[in-house]
C-alpha positions in Angstrom: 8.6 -18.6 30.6 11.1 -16.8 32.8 13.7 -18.5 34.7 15.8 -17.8 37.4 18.6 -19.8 35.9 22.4 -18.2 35.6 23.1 -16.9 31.5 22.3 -19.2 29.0 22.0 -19.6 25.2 21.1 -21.6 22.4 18.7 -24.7 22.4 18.3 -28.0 24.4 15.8 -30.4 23.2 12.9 -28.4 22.2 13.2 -24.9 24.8 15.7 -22.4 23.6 17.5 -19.8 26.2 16.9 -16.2 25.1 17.3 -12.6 27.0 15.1 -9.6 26.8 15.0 -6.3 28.7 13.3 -8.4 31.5 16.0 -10.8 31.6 16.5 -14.4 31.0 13.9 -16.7 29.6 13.0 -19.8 27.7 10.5 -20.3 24.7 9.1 -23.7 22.4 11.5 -23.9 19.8 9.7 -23.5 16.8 10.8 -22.9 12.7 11.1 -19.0 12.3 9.2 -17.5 9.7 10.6 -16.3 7.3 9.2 -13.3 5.4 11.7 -13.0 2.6 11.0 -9.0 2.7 13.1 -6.9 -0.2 15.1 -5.2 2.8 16.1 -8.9 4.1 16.8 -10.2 0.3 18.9 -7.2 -0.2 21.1 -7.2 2.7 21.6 -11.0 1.9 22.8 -10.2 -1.4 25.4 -7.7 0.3 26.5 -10.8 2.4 27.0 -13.6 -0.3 28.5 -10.4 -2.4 31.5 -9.6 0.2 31.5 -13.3 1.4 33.2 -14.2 -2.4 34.9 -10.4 -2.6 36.7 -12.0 0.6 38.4 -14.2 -1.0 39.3 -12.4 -4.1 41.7 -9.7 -2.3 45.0 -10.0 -1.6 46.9 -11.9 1.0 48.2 -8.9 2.5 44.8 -7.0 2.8 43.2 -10.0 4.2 46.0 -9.9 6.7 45.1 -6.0 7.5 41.3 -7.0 8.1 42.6 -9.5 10.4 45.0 -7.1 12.3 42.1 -4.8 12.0 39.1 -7.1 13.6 41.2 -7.8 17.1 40.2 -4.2 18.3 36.1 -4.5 16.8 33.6 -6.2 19.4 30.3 -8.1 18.7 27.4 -7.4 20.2 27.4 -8.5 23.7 26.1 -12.7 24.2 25.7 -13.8 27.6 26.9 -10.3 28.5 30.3 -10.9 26.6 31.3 -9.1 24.0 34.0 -11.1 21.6 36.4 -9.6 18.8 35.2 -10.4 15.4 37.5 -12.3 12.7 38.4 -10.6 10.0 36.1 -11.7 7.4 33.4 -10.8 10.1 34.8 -7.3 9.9 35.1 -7.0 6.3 31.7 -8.5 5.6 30.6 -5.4 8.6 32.1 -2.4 6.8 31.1 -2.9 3.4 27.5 -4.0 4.4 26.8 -1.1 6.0 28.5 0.9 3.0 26.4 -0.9 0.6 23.1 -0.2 2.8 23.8 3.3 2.0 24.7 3.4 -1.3 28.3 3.3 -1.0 31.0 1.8 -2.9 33.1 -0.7 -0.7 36.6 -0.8 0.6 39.2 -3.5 0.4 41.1 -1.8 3.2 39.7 -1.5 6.8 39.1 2.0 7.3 40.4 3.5 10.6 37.7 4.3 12.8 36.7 7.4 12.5 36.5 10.2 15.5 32.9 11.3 16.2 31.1 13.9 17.7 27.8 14.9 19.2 24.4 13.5 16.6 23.2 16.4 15.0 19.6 14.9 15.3 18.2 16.6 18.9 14.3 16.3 18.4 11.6 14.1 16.6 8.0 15.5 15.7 5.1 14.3 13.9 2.3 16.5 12.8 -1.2 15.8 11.2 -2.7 19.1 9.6 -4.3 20.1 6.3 -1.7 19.1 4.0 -1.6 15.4 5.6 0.7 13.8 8.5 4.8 15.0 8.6 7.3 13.3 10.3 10.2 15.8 11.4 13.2 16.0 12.8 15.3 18.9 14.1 19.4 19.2 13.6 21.5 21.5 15.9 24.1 21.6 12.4 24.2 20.1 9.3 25.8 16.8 9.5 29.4 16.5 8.3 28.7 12.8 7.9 25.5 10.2 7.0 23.3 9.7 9.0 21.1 6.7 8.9 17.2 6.4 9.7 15.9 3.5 11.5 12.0 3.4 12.1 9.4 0.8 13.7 6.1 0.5 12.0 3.3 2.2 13.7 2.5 1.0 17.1 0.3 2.0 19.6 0.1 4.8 21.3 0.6 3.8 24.7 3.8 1.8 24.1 7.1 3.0 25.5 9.7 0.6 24.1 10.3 -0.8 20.5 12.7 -3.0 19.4 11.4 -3.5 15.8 13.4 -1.1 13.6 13.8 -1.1 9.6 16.3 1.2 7.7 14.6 3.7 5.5 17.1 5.7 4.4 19.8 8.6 4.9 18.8 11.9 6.3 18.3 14.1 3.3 19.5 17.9 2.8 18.3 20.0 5.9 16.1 23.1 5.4 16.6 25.9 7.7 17.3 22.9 10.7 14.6 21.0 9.7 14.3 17.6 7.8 10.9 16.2 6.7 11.1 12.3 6.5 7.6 11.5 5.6 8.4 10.3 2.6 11.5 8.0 3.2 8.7 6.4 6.1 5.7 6.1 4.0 7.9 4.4 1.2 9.3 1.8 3.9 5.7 1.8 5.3 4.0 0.7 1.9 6.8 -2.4 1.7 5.9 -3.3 4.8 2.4 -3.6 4.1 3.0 -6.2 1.7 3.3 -7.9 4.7 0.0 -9.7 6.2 0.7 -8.4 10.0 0.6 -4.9 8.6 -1.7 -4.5 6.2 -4.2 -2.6 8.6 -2.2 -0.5 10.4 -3.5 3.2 10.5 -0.8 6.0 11.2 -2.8 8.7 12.3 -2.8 8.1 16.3 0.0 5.6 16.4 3.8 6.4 17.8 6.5 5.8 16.0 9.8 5.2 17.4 13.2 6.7 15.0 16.7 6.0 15.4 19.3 8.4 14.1 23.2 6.8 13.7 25.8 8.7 12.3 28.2 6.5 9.9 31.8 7.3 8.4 33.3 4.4 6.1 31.1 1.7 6.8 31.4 2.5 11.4 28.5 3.3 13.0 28.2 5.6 16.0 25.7 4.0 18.5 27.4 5.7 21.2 25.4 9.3 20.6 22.9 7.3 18.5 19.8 9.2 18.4 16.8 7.8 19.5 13.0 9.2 19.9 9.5 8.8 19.7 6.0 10.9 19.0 2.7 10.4 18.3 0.8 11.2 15.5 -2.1 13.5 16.3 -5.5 12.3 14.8 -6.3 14.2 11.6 
């Protein structure tokens, strides 16, 4: 139910105060599900990992993540953004390092100088030789680039807020980089799932998210983001 109410968060009794693009609301609070999917079992793996690596560092690294962590902001809540502690920060870095394969770091890395995504243009074809999902670079990337994808929605829809990571942006050819794969593989996992076990690509939209990433920071700033619709075969 909307409300009209100032900013509020968190639950009273059984109603809970939440925020969409519409603005504020309240919903029943209920148990979440929780599908336990190999994405979510990994990334809470990454967390318990750097939760103990925390406190196996040193005193003085500890105190350079805490240093650090004053200039890194949460996500906005209530439209206030907060600094992180420093295990916050530490746990942040290496997570994201981890997601994409990458060793982690028991300094804080300083944050890194970015320019312009490479990514400028999403496609999706459905010819003879099956559906592709491409996207267009204006260079090749000096740095990783993550993929974020939303299962297959339909057509009509013009907002999605449901992304999965499926991967880093393989090796262009010639300015073009064919993803099908990296999406079909996510897209079978997913089906394991009851909500999306009939889900049919061809004529759906799917919405991508390109973010560049240097030592565990993400670039949201010049984060890529699109949408197309696959054509009926």
């Amino acid at each position: 139910m909307k409300t009209l109410a100032g900013p509020q968060s968190g639950a009273r009794g059984d109603e809970v105060a939440s925020r969409n693009r519409s603005g504020q609301f309240l919903r029943k609070r209920v148990s979440p599900k929780n599908p336990r999917t190999a994405a979510q079992r990994r990334v809470r793996k990454y967390m318990r990992t750097f939760s103990r690596l925390w406190n196996k560092i040193t005193e003085p690294q500890r105190v350079a993540w805490c240093a650090g962590a004053c200039e890194v902001l949460s996500r906005p809540k209530l439209g206030k953004p907060r600094p992180l502690d420093g295990q916050k920060f530490f746990n942040k870095i290496n997570t994201v390092l981890a997601i994409c394969g990458r060793e982690p770091l028991l300094e804080p890395p300083p944050r890194p100088e970015f320019g312009p995504n490479p990514v400028v243009a999403f496609t999706a074809t459905n010819g003879p030789g099956g559906i592709a999902l491409m996207l267009s670079l204006s260079e090749t990337p000096a740095e990783d680039i993550m993929l974020f994808a939303s299962p297959p929605c339909n057509a009509g829809r013009s907002y999605c807020s449901n992304f999965s990571f499926i991967g880093l942006l393989p090796a262009p050819n010639e300015g073009i980089n064919h993803i099908t794969r990296l999406y079909l593989k996510k897209l079978k996992e997913l089906k394991k799932l009851k909500r999306y076990r009939r889900v049919v690509l061809a004529g759906s939209r799917v919405f991508i998210r390109a973010v560049q990433q240097v030592n565990g920071w993400e670039n949201r700033r010049y984060m890529f983001a699109s949408s197309a619709v696959i054509p009926a075969s």
